[in-house]
Legacy VTK file of the C-alpha trace (Angstrom):
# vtk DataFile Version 3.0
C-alpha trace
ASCII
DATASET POLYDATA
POINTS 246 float
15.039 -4.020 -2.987
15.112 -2.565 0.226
13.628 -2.724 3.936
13.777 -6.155 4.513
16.122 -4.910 7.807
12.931 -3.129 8.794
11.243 -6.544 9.536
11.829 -6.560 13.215
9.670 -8.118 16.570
6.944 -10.198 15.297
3.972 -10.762 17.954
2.872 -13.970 16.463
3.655 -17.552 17.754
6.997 -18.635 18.265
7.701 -21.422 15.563
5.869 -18.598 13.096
8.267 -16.243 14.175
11.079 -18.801 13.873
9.806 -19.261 10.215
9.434 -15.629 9.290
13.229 -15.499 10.380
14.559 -17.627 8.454
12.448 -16.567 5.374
14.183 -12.961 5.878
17.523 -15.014 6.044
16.467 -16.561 2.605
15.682 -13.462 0.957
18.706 -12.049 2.128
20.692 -14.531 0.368
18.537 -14.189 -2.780
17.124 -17.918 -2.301
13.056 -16.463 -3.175
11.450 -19.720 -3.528
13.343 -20.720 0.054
11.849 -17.138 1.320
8.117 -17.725 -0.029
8.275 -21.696 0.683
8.810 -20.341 4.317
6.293 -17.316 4.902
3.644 -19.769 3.437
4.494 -22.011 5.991
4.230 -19.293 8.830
0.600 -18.287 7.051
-0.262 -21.711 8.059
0.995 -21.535 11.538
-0.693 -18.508 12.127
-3.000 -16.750 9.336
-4.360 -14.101 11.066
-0.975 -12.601 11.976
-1.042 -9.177 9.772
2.940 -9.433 10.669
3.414 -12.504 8.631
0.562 -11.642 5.730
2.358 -8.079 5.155
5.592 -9.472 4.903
4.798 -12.014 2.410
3.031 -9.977 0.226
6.349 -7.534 0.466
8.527 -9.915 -0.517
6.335 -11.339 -3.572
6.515 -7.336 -4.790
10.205 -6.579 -3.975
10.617 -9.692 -6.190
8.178 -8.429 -8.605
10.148 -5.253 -8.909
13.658 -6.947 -9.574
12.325 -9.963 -11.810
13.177 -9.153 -15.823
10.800 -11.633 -17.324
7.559 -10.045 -18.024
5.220 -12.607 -17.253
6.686 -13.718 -13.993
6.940 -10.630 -12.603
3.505 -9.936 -14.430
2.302 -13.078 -11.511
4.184 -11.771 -8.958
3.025 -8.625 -8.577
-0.395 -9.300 -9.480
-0.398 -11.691 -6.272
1.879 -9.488 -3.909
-0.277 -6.394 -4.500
-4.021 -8.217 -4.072
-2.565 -9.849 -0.696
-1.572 -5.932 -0.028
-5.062 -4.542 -0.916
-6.765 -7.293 1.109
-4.281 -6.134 3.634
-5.051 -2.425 3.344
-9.353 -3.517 3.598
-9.014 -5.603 6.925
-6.698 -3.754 8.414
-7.181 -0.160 7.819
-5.272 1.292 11.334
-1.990 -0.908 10.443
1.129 1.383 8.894
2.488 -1.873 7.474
-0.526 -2.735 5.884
-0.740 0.965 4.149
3.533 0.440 3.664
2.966 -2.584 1.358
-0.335 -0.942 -0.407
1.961 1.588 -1.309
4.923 -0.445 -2.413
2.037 -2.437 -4.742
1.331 0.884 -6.272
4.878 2.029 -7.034
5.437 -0.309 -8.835
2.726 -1.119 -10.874
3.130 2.616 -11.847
7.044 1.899 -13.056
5.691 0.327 -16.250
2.262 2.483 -16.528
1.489 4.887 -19.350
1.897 8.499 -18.851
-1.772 8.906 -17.807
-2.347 5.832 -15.408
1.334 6.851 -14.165
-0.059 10.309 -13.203
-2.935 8.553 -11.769
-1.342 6.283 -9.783
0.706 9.145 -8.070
-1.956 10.445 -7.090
-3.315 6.980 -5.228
0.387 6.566 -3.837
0.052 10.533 -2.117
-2.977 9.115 -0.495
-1.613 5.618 1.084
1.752 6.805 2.237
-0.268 9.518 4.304
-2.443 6.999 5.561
1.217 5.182 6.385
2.988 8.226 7.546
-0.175 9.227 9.650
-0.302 5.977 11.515
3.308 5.668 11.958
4.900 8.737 11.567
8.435 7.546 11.717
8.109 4.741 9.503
11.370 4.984 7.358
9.904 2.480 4.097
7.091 5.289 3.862
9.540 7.994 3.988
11.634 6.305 1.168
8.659 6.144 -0.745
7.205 9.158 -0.445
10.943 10.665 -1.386
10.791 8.754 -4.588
7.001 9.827 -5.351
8.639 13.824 -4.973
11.475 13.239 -7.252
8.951 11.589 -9.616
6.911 14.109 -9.802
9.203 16.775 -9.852
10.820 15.137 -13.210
7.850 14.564 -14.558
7.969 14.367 -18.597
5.776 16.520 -20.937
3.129 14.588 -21.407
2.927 13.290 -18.193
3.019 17.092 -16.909
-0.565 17.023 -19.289
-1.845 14.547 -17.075
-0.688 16.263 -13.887
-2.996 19.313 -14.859
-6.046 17.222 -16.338
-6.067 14.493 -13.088
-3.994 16.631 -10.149
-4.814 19.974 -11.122
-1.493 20.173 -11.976
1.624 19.607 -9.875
0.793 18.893 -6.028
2.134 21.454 -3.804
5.764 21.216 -2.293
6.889 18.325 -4.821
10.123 18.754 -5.716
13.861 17.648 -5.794
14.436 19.232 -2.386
11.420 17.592 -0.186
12.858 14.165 -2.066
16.015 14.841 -0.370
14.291 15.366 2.825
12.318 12.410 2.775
15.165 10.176 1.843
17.230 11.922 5.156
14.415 11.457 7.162
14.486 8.125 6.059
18.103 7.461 6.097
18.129 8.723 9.887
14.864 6.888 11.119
17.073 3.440 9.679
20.641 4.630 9.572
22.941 1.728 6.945
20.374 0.921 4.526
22.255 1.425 1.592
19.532 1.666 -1.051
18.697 4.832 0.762
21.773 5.948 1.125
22.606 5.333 -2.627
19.107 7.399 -3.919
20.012 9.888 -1.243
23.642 10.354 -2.469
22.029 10.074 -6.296
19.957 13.230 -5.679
22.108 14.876 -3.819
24.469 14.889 -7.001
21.710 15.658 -9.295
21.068 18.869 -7.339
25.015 19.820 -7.787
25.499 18.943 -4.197
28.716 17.439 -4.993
30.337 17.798 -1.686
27.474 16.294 0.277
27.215 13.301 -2.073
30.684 12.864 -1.620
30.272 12.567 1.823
27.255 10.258 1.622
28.913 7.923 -0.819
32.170 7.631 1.506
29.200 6.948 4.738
27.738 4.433 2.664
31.058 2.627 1.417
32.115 2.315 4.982
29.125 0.157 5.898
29.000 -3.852 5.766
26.630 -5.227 3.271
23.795 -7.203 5.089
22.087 -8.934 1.847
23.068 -9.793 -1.648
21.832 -6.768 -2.845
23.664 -4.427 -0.704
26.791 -5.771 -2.699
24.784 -4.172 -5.625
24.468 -0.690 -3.429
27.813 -0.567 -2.839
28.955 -1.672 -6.578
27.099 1.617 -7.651
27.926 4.020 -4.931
31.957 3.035 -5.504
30.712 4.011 -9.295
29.588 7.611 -7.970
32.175 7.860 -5.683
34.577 7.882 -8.802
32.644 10.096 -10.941
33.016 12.521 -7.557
36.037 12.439 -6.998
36.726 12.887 -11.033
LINES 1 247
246 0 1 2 3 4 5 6 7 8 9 10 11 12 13 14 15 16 17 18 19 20 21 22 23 24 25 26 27 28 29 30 31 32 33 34 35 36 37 38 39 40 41 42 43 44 45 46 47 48 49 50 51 52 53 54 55 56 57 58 59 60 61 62 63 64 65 66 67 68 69 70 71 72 73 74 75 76 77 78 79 80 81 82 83 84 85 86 87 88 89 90 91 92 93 94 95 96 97 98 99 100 101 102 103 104 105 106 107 108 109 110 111 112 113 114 115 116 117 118 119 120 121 122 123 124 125 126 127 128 129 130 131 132 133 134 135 136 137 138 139 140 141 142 143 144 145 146 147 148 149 150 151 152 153 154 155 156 157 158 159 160 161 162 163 164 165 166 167 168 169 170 171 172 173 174 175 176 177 178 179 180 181 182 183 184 185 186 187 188 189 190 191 192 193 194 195 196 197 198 199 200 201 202 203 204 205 206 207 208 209 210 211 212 213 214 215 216 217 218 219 220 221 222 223 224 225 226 227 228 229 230 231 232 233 234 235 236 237 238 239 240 241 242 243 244 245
């Protein structure tokens, strides 16, 4: 999962700081109950810092969204997202607040029906322009909102059903090619994340852009992993990089 090297300057206390440091550090290295153990513990110092709340809750739904056992990551999210609604409620003019609201509802929609999919896009739209309106260059929004384009724009039949019953059928400029976009935008707001540049160098093949995946692919294999799953990243984008050169 990605922007955990977006979780820069806290304004809370220093030993709550200190803690939300080394939580990152934990996650980084994959050691989740080390990272939660910690942010509780910086909750405590501090529980009215929205720097610390926001970060816990994205950290209970990035590990949500890689955990393969139903019912855990059934817990997980159910917890992450409700700390990211309560978020979004008291805190209505914080991007980071609207950032992990979002997150909540990406991917709750991953395993959704067709219809409650459809319906969640539509609730995703909303928050990331709440995000994006507050914070106009923040690059987790902009990684979002390229996924919710590419989504749409490959939605499936019966989900295209939906579209037209709930959206009055597909929303205006979502396609392949503002998914691109978005994922640039968000790739040059925080240049080295290599989730981005993997889904950016992913699209740009889908779209026959073989020369500019190439060179995406080569930009992202040049740059040092920073967390466990960056060695993931780069495992795939050597993968693409092969197919590309083919």
């Amino acid at each position: 999962m990605i922007w955990l090297h977006l979780i820069l300057g806290l304004s809370s206390s220093p030993t709550s700081a200190v803690l939300c440091d080394r939580a990152m550090d934990a996650y980084h290295r994959q050691d989740d109950s080390g990272a939660l153990m910690l942010l509780h513990l910086a909750r405590k110092e501090d529980p009215a810092d929205v720097g610390v709340r926001w970060r816990e809750s994205f950290v209970r739904l990035a590990l949500a969204n890689r955990e393969k056992d139903g019912i855990r990551r059934g817990g997980l999210l159910d917890l992450g997202a409700a700390q990211a609604e309560s978020l979004v409620v008291e805190n209505p003019s914080n991007a980071d607040a609207w950032f992990v609201g979002s997150l909540a509802v990406g991917i709750r929609s991953q395993t959704a029906g067709p219809r409650n999919r459809v319906a969640l896009s539509k609730v995703l739209r909303i928050r990331l322009n709440q995000c994006l309106g507050l914070d106009p260059n923040h690059a987790g929004a902009w990684y979002l909102l390229g996924r919710w384009h590419e989504g749409i724009a490959t939605l499936s039949m019966p989900e295209r059903i939906f579209a037209n019953l709930l959206l009055g059928g597909i929303p205006p400029g979502a396609s392949m090619d503002s998914a691109v976009f978005c994922l640039q935008r968000a790739d040059r707001l925080h240049p080295g994340d290599l989730q981005v540049i993997l889904d950016l160098a992913r699209l740009q093949f889908d779209l026959g852009r073989r020369k500019e995946a190439l060179a995406t692919c080569r930009r992202g294999l040049s740059a040092p992993p920073l967390s466990a799953g960056d060695l993931v990243n780069l495992r795939a984008l050597g993968q693409l990089h092969h197919r590309l050169e083919g």
